[in-house]
C-alpha positions as CSV (number, residue, x, y, z in Angstrom):
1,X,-1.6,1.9,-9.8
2,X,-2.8,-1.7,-11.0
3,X,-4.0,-4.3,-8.5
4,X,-3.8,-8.0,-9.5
5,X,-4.5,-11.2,-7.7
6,X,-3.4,-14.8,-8.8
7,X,-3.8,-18.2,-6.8
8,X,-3.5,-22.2,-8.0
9,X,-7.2,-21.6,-8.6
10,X,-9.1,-21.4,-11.6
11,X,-10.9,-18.7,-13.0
12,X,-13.8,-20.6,-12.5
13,X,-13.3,-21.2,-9.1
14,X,-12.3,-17.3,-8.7
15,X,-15.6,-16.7,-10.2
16,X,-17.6,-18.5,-7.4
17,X,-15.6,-17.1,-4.8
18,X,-16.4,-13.5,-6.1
19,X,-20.3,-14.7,-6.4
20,X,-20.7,-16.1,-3.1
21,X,-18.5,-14.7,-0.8
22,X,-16.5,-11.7,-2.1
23,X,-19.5,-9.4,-3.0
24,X,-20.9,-9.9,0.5
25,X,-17.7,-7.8,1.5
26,X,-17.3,-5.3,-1.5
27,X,-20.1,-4.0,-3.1
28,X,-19.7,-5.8,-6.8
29,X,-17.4,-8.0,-5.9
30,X,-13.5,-8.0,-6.3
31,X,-12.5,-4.4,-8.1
32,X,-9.3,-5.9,-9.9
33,X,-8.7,-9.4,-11.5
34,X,-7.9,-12.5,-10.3
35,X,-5.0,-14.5,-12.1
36,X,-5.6,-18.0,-12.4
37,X,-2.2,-19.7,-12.1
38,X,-3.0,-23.6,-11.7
39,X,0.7,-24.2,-12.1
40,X,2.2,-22.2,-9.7
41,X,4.5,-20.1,-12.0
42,X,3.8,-17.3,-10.2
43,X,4.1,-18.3,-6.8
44,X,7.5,-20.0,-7.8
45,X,8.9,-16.9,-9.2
46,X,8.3,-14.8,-6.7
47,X,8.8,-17.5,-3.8
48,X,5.6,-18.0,-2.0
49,X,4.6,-21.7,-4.4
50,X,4.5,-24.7,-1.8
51,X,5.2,-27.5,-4.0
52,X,4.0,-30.1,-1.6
53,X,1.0,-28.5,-0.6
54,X,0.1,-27.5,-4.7
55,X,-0.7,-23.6,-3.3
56,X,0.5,-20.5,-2.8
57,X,0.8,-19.3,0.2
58,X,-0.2,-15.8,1.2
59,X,2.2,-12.7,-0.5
60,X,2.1,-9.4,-1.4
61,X,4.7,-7.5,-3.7
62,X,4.2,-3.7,-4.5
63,X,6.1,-3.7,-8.3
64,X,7.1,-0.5,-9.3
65,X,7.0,0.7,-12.9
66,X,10.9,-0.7,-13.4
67,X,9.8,-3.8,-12.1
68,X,11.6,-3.3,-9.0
69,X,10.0,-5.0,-5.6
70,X,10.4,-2.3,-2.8
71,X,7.7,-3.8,-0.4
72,X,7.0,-7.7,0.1
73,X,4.9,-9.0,2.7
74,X,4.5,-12.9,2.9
75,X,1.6,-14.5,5.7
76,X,-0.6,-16.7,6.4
77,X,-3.1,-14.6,8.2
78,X,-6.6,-16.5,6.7
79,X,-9.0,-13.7,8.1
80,X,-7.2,-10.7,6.1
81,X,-8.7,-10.2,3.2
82,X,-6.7,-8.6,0.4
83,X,-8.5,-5.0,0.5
84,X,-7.3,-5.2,4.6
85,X,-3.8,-6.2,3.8
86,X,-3.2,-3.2,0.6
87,X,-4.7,-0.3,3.0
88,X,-2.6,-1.3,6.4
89,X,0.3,-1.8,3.6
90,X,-0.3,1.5,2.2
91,X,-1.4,3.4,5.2
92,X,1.2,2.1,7.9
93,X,-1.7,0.2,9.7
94,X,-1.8,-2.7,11.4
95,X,-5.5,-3.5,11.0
96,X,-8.2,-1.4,8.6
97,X,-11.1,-3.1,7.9
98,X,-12.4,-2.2,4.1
């Protein structure tokens, strides 16, 4: 299994995010990369790009090895962070806390 993140930021902006406030909630900081995707390729193909707004909004896809999307999950839940959201994904939970 391969985790990936991508936003509108860049990587230099992912970088200080990881600095200052990812690795005060995992030890190292972020444990998969972060896709920069300024122009919102991404987020238009798989439908989560607000064009009037210039960012994605939250999504989740599980892509299997075919490239087949079983599980989606699109929010805008600001607290969740991206460790919380793969475990209550993957473990049927509504809240875990990583």
């Amino acid at each position: 299994m391969e985790v990936l993140s991508a936003s509108v930021d860049s990587q230099f902006v992912h970088k200080i995010w990881d600095e200052n406030e990812l690795s005060k909630m995992t030890e190292g900081g972020v444990p998969f990369p972060m896709l920069a995707d300024a122009a919102g390729r991404l987020g238009t193909a798989y439908g989560v790009y607000d064009d009037e707004a210039g960012v994605d909004v939250r999504g989740r896809f599980i892509i299997d090895p075919d490239g087949v999307i079983p599980v989606s999950y699109t929010h805008l839940r600001a607290h969740e962070t991206v460790l919380d959201l793969v475990c209550r994904l993957l473990l049927g939970k509504k809240h875990t806390h990583v």
